[in-house]
N, C-alpha and C positions, 0 to 999 in steps of 0.2 A: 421638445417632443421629437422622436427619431422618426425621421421621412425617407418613403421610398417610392420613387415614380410617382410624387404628389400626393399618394395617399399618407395618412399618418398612422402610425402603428398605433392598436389602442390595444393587442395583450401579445405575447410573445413568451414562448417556452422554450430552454434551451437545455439542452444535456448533457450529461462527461464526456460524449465523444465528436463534441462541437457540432451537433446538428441539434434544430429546433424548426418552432414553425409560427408563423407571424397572422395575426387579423390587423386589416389596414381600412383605412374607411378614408372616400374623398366624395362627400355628396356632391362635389360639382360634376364629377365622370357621367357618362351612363351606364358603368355599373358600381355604385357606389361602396360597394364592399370586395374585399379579397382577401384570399387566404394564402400564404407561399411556405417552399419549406427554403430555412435559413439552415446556411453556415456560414460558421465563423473559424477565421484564421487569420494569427497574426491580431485581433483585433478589432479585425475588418467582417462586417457580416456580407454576404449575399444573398440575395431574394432570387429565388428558381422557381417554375411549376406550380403561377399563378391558377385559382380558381374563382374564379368573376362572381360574383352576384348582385341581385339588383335591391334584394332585402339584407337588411340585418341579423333577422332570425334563421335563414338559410346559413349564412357567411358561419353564422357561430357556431352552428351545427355539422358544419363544413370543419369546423378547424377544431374543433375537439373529436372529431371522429377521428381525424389524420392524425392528432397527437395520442391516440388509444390505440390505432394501427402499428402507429410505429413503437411504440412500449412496448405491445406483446409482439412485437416481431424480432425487435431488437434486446438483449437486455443491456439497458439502460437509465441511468439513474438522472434526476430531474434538477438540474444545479442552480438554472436563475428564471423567475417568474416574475414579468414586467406588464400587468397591467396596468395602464393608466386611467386616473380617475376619471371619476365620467366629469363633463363641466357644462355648463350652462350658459345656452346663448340669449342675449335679451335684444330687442332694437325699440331705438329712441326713434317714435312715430312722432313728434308733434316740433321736437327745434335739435337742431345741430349738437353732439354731447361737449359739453364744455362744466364748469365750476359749478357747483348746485346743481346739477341736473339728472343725478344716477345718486343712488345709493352706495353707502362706502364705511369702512368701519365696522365693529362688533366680529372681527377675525374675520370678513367677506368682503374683500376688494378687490375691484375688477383684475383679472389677470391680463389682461388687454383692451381697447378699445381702435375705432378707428370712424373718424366720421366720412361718408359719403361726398363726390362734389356736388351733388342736387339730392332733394329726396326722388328715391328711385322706388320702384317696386321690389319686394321681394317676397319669400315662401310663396314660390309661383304665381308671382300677381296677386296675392291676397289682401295686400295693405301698401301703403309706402311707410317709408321709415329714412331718416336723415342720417345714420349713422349703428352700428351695432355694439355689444359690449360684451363680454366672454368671462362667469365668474365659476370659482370653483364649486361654490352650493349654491344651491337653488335658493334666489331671492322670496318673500313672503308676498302674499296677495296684494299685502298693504301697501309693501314697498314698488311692486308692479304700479299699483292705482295710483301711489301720490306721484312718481314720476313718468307716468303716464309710458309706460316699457310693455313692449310685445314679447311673448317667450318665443322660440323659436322652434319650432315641429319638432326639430330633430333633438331637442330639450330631452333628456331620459327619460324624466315624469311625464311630458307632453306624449310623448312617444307612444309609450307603454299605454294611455291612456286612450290615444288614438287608436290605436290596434285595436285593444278591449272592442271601443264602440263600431270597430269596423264590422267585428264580428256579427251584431245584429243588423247595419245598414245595409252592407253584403250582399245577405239572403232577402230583406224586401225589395232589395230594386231588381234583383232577377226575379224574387216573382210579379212585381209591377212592369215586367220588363221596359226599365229605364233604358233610355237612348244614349250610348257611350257618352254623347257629350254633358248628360246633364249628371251621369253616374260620379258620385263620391270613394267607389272602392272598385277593386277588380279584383281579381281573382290571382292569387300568384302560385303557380304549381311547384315553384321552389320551396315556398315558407309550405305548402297546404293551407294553404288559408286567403282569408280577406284581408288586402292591405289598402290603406289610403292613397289617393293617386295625388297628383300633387299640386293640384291647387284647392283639398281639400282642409281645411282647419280643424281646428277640435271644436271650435265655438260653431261651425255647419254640422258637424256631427252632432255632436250636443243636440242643437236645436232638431235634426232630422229625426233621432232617435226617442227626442220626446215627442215628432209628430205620429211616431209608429206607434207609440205608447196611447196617443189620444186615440188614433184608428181601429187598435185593436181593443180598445173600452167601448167605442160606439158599435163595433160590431160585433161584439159581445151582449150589449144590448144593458152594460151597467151606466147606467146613469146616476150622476151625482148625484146627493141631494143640496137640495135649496140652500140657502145663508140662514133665511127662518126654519128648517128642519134641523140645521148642524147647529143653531142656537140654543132651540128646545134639548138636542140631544146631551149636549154642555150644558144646560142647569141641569135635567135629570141625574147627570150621572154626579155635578156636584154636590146634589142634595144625598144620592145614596152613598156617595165618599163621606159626607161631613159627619163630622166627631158628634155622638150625642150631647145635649144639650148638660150641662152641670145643674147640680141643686139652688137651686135660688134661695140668694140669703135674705134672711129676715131683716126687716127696718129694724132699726136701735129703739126699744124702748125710754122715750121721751118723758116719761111720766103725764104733768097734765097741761107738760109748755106747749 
């Protein structure tokens, strides 16, 4: 994968008169995304008139605007497009990765691995983990649970998924007005939106967003019903589903056995 100033190029467009324009991503930075515009000659590319951000969804929105600017300014025609697939990071929480101890096979094997010298913390302090592992598709729940594998935030699907639940945790802890330290999201004026801050998980989210789900049913004033009322409700409705009753057949005439 093509590097530049540590970040890793993950899409790049480039045109017939050797200019183009790159998205670079290095979550260890403080600003983990950037946009530059590239030329190439000879072979050789350079990255010029970086534009920093700290989201994703800004960076992206950043660098397909630059590359729409320069189309209709310039005419020029679009010769190579290089994005990279997205991949998936997992880390081994519970023993050091060695033989048996990751999933492997069925066309998804790891494209990397690298064990830790101690288990450390990582995803901002959220878990430790002895070791990580880097695959092209996304591994199954199943395979997560038997080898006991954490995904890692910045996972596509994780990602995506986070953002979504930010959007509702967001706007309750401003109106609960939550104290920065305990808030799970902030506010980002680049993306417009709620982003997860960074020792939040999807598994805190999850669980937060089912607490705003219980809060806003009690103060709504719906109360469940009982185990005994959703039981009754389940044979009624079984009885008014079941199939009428068929004709009942006649015993065999036996004569006078």
């Amino acid at each position: 994968m093509e590097r530049n100033a540590g970040y890793e190029i993950k899409r790049l467009l480039l045109y017939d008169d050797n200019t183009g324009f790159a998205l670079g991503e290095n979550l260890r930075a403080p600003d983990p995304y950037v946009t530059w515009k590239v030329t190439e000659e000879r072979g050789r590319r350079s990255f010029d008139w970086g534009h920093y951000f700290t989201t994703e969804r800004a960076a992206v929105k950043d660098f397909l605007k630059r590359a729409a600017d320069y189309e209709k300014d310039n005419s020029v025609s679009l010769v190579s497009e290089g994005p990279q697939p997205d991949s998936f990071k997992y880390y081994s929480t519970q023993r050091p990765i060695d033989i048996g101890t990751f999933p492997k096979g069925g066309g998804n094997d790891p494209i990397r691995f690298q064990n830790y010298d101690k288990r450390l913390p990582v995803e901002g302090g959220a878990f430790l983990a002895w070791g990580e592992l880097e695959y092209g598709k996304q591994l199954t729940e199943d395979e997560m649970f038997c080898y006991e594998l954490q995904p890692s935030r910045d996972n596509p699907d994780v990602w995506r998924r986070m953002d979504a639940l930010a959007q509702t945790v967001g706007p309750w802890e401003d109106m609960r007005q939550f104290p920065e330290g305990r808030r799970l999201t902030e506010w980002s004026s680049e993306a417009g939106a709620y982003v997860p801050k960074a020792k939040a998980t999807v598994e805190k989210l999850v669980e937060c967003t089912e607490s705003i789900r219980v809060q806003r049913v009690l103060l709504a004033g719906d109360k469940q019903p009982s185990i005994r009322d959703q039981l009754k409700t389940a044979q009624r409705e079984a009885q008014e589903h079941r199939a009428p009753d068929g004709p009942k057949k006649k015993a065999p005439d036996r004569g006078d056995r």
